[in-house]
Z-matrix of the N, CA and C atoms (Angstrom, degrees):
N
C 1 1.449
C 2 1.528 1 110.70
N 3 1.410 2 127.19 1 -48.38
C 4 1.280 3 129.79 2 177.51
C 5 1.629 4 113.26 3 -65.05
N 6 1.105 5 114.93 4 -24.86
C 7 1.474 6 119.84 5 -171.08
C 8 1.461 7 88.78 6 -67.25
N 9 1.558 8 116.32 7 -85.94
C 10 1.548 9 131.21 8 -179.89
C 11 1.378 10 113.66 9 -33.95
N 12 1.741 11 143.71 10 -47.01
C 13 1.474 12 115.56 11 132.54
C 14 0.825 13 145.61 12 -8.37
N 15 1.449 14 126.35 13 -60.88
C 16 1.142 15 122.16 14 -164.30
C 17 1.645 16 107.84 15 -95.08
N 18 1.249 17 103.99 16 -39.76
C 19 1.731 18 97.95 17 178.57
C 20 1.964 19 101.25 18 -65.31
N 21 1.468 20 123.10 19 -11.34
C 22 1.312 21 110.47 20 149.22
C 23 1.105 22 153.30 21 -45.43
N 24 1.429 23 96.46 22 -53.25
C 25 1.368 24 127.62 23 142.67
C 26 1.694 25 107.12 24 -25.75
N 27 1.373 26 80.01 25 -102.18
C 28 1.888 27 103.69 26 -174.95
C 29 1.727 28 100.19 27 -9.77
N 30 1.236 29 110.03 28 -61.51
C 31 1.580 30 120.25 29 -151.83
C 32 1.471 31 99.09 30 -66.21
N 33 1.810 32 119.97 31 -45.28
C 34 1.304 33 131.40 32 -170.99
C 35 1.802 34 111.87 33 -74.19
N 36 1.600 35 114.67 34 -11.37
C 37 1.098 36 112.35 35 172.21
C 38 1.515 37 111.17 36 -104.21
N 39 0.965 38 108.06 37 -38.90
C 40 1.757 39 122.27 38 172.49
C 41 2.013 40 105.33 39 -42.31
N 42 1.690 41 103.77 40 -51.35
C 43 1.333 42 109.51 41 171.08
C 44 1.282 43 125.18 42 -58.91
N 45 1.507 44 105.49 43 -41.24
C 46 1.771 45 109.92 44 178.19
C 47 1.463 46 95.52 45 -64.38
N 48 1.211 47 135.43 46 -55.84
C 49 1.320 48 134.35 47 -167.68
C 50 1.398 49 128.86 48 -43.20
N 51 1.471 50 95.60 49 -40.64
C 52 1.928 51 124.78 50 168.31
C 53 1.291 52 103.92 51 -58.33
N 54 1.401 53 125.33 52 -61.87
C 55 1.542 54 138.15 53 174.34
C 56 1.603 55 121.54 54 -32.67
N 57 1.502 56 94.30 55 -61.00
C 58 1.720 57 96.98 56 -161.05
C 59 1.537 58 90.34 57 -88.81
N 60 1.610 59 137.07 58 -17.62
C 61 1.362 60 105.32 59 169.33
C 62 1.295 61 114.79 60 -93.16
N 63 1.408 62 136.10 61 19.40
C 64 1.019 63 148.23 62 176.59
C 65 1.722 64 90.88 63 -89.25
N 66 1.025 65 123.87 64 -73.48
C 67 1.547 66 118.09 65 176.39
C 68 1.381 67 121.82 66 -53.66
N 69 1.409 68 123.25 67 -34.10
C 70 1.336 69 130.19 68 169.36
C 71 1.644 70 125.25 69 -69.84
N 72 1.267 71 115.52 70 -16.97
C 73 1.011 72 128.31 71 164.79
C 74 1.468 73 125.14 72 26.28
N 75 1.494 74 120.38 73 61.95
C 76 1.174 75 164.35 74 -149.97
C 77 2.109 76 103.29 75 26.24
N 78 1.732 77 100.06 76 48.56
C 79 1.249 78 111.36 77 153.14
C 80 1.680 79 94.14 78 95.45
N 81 1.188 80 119.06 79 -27.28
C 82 1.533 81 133.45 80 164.63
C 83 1.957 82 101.55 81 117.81
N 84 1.215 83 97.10 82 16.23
C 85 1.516 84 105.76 83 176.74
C 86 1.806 85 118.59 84 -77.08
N 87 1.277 86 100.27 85 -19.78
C 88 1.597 87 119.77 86 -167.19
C 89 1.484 88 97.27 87 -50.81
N 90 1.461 89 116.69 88 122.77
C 91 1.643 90 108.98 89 160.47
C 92 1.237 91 107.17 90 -111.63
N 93 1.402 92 144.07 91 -21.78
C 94 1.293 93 130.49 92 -171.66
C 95 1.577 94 107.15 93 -145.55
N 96 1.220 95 110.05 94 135.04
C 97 1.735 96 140.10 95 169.41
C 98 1.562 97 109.20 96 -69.99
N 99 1.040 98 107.52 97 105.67
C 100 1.616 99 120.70 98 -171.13
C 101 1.605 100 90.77 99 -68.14
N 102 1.069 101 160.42 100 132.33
C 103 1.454 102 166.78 101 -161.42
C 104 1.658 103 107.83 102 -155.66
N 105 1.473 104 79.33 103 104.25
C 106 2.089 105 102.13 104 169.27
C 107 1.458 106 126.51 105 -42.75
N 108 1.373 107 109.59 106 -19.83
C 109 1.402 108 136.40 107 -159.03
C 110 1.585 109 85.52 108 -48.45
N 111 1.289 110 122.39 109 -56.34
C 112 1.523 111 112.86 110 -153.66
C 113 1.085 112 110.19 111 -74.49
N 114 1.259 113 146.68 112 25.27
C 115 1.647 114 152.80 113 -143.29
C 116 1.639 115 82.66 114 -136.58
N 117 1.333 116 125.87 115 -38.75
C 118 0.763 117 97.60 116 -151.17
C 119 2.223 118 98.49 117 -126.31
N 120 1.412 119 99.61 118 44.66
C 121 1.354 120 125.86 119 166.78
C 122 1.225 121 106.24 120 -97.86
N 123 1.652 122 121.85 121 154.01
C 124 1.322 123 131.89 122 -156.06
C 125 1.290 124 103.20 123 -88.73
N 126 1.501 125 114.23 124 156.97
C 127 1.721 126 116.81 125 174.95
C 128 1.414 127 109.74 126 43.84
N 129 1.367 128 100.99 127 -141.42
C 130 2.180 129 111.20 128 -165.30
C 131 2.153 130 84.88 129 -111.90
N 132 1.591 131 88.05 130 130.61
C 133 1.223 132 108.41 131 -150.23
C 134 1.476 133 113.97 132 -132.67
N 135 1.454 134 127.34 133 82.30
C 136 1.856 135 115.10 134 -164.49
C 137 1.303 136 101.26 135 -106.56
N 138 1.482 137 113.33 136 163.77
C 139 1.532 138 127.74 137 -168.58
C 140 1.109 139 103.73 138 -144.33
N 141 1.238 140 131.82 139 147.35
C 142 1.280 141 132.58 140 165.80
C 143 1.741 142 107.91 141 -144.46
N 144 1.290 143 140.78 142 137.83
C 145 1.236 144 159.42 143 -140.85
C 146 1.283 145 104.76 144 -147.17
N 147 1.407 146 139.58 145 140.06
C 148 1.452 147 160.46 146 113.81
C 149 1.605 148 134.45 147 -105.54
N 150 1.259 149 109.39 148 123.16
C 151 1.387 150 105.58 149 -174.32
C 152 1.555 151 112.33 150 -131.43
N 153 1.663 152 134.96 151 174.90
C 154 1.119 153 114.36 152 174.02
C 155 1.553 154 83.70 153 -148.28
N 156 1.483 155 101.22 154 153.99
C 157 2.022 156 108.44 155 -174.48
C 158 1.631 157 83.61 156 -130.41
N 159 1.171 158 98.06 157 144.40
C 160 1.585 159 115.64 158 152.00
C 161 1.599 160 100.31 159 -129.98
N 162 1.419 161 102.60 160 117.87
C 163 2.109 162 118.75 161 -179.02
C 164 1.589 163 80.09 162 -87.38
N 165 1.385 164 87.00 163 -175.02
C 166 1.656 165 119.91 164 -173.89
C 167 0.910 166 101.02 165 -158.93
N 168 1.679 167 128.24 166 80.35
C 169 1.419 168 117.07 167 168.63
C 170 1.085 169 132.04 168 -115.74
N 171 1.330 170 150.43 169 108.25
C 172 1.283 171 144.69 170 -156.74
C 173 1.766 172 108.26 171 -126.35
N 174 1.156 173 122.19 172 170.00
C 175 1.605 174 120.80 173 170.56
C 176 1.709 175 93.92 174 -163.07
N 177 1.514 176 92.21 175 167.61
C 178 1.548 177 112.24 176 178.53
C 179 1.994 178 132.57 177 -115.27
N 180 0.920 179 130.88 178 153.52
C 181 1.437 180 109.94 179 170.56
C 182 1.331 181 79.06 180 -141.30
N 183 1.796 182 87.55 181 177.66
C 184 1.512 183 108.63 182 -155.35
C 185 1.031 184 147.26 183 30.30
N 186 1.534 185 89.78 184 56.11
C 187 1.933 186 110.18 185 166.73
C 188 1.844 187 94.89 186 85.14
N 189 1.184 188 112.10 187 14.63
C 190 1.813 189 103.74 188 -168.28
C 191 1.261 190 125.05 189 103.51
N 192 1.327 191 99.09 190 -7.94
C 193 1.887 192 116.61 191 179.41
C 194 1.533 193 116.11 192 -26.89
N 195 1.988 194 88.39 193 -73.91
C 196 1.455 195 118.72 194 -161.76
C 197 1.486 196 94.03 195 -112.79
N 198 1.293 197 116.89 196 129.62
C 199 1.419 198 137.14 197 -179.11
C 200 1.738 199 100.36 198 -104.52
N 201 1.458 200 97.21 199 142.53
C 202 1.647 201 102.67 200 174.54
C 203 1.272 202 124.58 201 -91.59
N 204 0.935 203 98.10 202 -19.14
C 205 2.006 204 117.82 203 172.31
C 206 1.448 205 92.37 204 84.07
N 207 1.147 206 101.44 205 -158.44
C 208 1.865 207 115.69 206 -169.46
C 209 1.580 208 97.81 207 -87.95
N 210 1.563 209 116.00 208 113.44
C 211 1.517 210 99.52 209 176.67
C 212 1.787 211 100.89 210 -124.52
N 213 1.239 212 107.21 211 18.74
C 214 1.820 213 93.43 212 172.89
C 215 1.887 214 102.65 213 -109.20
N 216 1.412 215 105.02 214 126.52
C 217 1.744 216 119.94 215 -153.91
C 218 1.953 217 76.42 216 -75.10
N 219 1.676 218 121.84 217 166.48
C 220 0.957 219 117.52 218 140.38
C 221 1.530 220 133.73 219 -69.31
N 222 1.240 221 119.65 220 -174.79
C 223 1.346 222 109.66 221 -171.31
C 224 1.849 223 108.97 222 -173.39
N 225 1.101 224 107.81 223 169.26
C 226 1.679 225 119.89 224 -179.98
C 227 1.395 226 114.86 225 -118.52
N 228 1.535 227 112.83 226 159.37
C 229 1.234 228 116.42 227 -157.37
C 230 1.275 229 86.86 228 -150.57
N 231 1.473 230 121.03 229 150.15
C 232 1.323 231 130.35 230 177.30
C 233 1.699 232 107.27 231 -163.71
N 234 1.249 233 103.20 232 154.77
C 235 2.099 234 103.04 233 178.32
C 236 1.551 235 104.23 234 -157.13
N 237 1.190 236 117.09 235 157.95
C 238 1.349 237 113.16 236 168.90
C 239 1.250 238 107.06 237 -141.09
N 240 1.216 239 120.47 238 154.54
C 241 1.797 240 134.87 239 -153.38
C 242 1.117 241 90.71 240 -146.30
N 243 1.866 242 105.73 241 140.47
C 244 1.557 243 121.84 242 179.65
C 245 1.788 244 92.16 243 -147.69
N 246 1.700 245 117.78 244 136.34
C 247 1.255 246 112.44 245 168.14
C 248 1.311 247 105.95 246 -150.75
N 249 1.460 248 115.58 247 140.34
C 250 1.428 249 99.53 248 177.35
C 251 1.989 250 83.04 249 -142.70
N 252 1.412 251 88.11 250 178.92
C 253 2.050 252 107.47 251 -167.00
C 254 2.005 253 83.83 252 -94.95
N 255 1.154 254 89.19 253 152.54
C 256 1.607 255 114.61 254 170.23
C 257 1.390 256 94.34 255 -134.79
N 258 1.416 257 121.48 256 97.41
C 259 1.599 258 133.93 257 167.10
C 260 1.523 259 88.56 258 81.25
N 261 1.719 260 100.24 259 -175.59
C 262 1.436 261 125.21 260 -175.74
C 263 2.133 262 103.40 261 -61.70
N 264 1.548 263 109.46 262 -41.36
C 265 1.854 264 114.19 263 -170.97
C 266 1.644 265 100.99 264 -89.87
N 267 0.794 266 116.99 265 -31.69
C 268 1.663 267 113.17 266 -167.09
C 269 1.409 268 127.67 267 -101.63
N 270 1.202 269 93.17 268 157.17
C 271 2.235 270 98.00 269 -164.75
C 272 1.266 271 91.79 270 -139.46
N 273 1.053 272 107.91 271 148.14
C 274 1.784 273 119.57 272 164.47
C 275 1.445 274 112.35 273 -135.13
N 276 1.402 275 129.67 274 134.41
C 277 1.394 276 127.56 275 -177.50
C 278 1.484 277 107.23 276 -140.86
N 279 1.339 278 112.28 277 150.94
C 280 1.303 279 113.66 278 -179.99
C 281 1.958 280 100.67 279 -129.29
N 282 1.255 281 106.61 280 141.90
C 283 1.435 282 117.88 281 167.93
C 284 1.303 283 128.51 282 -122.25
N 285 1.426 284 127.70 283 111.81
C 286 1.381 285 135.53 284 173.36
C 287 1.528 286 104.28 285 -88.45
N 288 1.178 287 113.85 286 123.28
C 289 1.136 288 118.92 287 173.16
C 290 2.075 289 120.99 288 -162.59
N 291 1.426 290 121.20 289 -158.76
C 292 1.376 291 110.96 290 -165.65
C 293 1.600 292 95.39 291 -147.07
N 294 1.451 293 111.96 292 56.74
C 295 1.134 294 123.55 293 -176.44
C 296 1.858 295 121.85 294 -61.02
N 297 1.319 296 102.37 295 -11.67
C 298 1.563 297 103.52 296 167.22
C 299 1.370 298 112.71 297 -116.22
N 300 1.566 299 127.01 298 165.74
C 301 1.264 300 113.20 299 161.18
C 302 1.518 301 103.31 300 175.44
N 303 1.583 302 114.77 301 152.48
C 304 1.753 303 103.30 302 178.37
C 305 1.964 304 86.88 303 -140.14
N 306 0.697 305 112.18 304 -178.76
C 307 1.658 306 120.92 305 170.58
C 308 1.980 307 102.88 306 -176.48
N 309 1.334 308 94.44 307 79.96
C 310 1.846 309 100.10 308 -171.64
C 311 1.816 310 99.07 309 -95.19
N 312 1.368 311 118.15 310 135.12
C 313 1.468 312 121.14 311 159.71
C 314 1.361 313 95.83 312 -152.04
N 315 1.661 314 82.47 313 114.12
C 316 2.038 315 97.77 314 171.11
C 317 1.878 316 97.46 315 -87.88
N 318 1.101 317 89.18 316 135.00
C 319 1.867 318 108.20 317 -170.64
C 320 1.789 319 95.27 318 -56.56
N 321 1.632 320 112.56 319 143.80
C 322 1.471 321 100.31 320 -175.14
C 323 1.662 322 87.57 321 -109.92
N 324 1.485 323 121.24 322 157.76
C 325 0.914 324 129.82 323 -159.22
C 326 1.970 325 132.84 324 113.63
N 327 1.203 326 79.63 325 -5.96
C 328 1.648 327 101.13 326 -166.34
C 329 1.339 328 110.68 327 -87.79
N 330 1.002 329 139.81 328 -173.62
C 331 1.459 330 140.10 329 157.79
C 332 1.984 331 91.75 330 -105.73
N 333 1.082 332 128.62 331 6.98
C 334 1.434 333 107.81 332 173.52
C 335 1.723 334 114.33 333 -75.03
N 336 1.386 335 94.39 334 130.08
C 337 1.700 336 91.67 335 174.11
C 338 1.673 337 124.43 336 -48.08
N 339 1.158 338 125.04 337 6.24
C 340 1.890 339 124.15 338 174.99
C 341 1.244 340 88.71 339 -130.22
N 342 1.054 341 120.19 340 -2.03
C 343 2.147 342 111.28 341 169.05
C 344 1.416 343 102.61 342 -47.44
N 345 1.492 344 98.85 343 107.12
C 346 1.968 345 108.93 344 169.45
C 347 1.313 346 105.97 345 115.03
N 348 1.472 347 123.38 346 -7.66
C 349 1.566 348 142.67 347 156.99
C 350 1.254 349 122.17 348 -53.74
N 351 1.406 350 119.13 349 133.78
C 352 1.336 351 129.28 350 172.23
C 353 1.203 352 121.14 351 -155.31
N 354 1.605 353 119.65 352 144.29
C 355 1.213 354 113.71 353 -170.54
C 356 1.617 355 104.14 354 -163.86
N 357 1.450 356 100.24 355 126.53
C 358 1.873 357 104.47 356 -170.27
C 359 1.431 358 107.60 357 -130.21
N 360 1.607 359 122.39 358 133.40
C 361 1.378 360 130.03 359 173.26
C 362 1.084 361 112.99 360 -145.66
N 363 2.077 362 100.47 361 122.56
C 364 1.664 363 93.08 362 -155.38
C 365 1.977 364 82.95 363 -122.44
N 366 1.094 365 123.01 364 -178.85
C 367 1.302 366 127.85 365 179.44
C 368 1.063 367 99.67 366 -163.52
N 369 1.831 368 117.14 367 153.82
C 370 1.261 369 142.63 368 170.91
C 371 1.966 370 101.06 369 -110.84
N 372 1.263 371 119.45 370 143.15
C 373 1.699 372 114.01 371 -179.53
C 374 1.788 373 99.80 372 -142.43
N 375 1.005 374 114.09 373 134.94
C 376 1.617 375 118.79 374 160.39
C 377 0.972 376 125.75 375 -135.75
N 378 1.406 377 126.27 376 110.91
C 379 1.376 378 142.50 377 -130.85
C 380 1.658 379 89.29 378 -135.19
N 381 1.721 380 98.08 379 138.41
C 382 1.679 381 118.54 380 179.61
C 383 1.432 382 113.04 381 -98.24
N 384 1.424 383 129.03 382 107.36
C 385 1.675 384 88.12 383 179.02
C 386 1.803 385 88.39 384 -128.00
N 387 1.270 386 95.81 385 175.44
C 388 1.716 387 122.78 386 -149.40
C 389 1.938 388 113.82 387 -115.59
N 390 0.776 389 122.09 388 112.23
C 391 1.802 390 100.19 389 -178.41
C 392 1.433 391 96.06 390 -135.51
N 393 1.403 392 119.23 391 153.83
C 394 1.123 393 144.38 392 179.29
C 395 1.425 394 121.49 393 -124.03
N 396 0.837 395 140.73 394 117.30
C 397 1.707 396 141.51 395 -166.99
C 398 1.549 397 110.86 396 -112.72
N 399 1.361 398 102.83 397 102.70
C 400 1.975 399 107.34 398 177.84
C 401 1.587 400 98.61 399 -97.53
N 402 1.317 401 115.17 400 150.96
C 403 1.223 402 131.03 401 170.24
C 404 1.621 403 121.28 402 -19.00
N 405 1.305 404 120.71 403 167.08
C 406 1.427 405 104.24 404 155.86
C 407 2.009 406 103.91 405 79.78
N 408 1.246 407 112.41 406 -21.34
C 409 1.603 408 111.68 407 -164.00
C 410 1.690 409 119.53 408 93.52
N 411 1.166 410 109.45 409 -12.24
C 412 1.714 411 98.86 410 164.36
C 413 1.443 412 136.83 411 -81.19
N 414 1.048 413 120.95 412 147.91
C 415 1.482 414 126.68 413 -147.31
C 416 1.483 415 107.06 414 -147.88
N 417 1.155 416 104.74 415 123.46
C 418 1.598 417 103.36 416 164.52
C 419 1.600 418 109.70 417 -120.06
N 420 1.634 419 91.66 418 157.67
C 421 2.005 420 86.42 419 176.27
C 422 1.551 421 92.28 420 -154.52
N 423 1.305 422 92.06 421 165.67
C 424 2.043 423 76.75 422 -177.39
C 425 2.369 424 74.67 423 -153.59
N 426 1.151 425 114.12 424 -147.08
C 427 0.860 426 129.04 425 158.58
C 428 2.059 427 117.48 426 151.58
N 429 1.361 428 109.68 427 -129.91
C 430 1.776 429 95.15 428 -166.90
C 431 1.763 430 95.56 429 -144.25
N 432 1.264 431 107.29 430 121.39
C 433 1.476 432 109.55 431 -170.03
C 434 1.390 433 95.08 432 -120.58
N 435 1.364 434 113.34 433 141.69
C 436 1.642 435 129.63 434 161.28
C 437 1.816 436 127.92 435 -30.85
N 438 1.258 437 119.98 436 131.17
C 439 1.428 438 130.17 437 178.75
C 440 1.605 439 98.38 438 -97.50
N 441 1.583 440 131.85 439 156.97
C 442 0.960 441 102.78 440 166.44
C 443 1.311 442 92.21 441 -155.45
N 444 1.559 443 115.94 442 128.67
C 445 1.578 444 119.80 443 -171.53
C 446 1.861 445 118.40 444 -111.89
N 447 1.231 446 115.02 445 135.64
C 448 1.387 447 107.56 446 178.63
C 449 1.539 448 100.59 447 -97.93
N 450 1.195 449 142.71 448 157.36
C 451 1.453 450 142.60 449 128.72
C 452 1.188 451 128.61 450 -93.48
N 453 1.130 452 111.54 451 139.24
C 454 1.683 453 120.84 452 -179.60
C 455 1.406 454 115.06 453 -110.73
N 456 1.509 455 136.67 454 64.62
C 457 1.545 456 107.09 455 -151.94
C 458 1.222 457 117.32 456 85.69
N 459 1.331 458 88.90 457 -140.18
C 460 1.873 459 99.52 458 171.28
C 461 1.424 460 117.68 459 -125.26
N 462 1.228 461 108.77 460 58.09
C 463 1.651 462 145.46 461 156.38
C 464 1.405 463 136.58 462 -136.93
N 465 1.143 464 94.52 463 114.53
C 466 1.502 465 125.13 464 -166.02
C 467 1.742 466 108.40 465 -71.36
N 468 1.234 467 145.07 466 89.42
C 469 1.599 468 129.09 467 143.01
C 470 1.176 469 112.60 468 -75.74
N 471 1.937 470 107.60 469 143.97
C 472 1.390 471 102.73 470 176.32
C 473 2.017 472 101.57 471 -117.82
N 474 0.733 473 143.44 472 114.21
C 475 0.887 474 154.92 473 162.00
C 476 1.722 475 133.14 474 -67.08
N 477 1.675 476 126.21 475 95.07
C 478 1.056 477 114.71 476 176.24
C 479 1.154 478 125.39 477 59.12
N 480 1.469 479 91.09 478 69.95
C 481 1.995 480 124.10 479 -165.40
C 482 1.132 481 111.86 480 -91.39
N 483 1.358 482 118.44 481 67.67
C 484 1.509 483 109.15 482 175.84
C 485 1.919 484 103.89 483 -83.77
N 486 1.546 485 122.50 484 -129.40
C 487 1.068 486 90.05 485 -157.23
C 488 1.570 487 108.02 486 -117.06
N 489 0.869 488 101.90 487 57.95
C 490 1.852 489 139.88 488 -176.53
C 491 1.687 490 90.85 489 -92.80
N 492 1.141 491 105.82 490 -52.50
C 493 1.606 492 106.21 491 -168.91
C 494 1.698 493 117.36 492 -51.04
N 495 1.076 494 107.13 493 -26.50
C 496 1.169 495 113.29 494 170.38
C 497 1.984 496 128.12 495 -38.14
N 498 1.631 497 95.71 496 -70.88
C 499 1.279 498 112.09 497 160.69
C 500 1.246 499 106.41 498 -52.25
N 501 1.363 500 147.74 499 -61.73
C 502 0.950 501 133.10 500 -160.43
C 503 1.347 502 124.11 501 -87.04
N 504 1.375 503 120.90 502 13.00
C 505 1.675 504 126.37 503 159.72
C 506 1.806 505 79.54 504 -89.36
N 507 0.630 506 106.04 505 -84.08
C 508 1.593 507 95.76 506 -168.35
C 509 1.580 508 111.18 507 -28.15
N 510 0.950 509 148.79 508 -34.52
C 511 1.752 510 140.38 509 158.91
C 512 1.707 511 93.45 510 -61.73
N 513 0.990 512 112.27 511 -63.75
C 514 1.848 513 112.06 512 -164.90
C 515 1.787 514 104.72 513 -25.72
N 516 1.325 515 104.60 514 -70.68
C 517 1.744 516 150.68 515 178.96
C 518 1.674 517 86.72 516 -48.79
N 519 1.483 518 151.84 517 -59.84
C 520 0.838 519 131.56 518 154.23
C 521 1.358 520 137.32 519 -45.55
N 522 1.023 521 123.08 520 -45.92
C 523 1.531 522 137.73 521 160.30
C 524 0.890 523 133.87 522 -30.48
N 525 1.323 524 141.73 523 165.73
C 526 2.141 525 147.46 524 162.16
C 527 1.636 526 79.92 525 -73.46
N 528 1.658 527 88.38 526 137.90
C 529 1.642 528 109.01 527 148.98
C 530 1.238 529 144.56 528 3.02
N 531 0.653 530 161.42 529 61.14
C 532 2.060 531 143.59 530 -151.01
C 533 1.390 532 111.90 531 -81.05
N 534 1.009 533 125.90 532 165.34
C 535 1.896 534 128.82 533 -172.50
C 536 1.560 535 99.31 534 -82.84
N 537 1.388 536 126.99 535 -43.56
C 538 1.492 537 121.84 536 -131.42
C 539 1.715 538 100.21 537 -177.07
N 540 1.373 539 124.81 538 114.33
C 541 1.568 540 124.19 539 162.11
C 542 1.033 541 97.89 540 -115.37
N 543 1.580 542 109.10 541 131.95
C 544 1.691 543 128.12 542 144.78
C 545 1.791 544 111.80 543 -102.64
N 546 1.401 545 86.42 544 138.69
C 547 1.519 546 116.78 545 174.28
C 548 1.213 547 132.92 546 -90.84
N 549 1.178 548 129.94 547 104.66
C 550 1.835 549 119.39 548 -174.80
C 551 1.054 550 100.70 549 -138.55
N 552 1.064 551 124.40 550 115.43
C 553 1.708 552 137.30 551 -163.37
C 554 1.654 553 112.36 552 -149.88
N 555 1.307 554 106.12 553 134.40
C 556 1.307 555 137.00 554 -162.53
C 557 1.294 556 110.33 555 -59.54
N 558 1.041 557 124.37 556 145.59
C 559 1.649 558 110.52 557 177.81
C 560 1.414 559 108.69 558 -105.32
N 561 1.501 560 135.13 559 153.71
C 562 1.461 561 120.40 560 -171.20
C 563 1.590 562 103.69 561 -109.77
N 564 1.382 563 112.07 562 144.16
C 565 1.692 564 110.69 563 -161.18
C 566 1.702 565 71.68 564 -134.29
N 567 1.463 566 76.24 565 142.37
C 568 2.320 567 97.11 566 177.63
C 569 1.450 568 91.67 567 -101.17
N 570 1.406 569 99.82 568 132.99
C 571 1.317 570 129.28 569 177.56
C 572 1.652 571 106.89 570 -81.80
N 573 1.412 572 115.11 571 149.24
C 574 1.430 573 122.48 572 168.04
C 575 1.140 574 141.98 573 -103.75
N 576 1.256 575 129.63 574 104.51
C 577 1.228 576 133.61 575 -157.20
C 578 1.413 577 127.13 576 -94.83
């Protein structure tokens, strides 16, 4: 009876966990979709990407009262892709890129309570990935993507835990105590080929 509890548990928290980072979607910081695609381009294969976003984000309190004005800054995006074949089945690719990022300034002047607020998080990521080619056209690839932690004090956010996180429960687990971890982690969407 206690066994089947608790792996109840397990399963019913494991699910909430799936849920809210499925909605959180690495906290809404995510700028770029790591995409397998290049693993699976012919021979030795480089890419290079530039983009630029201007958001529009604004919100309200008090029922619509006080408006925040536009507080997400524009910004640039850039990645670079390298792949080459290891034998006739295998690919190896590497990606430099800036897969997280926020750049927030609530306009000061406002009656909004963060009027005069700012807050920017930019990242660099280089990610290994691996493919294998079996007969027939099937392919597997898996490889090792970046963890990326802020501290506040003595509070821990972890942000967009791919499999970086690893090492870094192992620093945590070495460490003094922490007050408080938040989780915001990316959800992985299969690309189509």
């Amino acid at each position: 009876m206690f066994r089947d509890e608790t792996m109840k548990r397990f399963m019913l928290a494991t699910t909430a966990m799936v849920a809210a980072t499925t909605v959180a979607h690495a906290g809404g910081v995510e700028r770029s979709t790591q995409s397998v695609a290049i693993l699976f381009e012919q021979g030795r294969y480089a890419e290079l990407s530039f983009g630029r976003f201007a958001p529009d984000v604004s919100g309200t309190v008090g029922g619509g009262a006080v408006s925040s004005g536009d507080m997400a800054g524009d910004y640039n995006s850039w990645s670079l892709g390298y792949k080459m074949d290891i034998g006739d089945r295998m690919a190896l690719a590497f990606i430099l890129d800036q897969p997280i990022g926020a750049n927030v300034n609530y306009p000061a002047g406002t009656r909004y309570p963060l009027g005069g607020s700012t807050a920017t998080l930019t990242s660099s990521a280089i990610t290994a990935l691996l493919k294998y080619g079996f007969e027939n056209n099937v392919s597997v690839y898996g490889g090792h993507t970046p963890c990326v932690e802020i501290r506040l004090g003595e509070r821990l956010f972890i942000i967009d835990a791919g499999t970086g996180i690893i090492p870094l429960g192992r620093a945590i687990a070495a460490n003094a105590p922490i007050k408080s971890a938040k989780f915001f982690c990316a959800t992985s969407r299969p690309t189509a080929m």
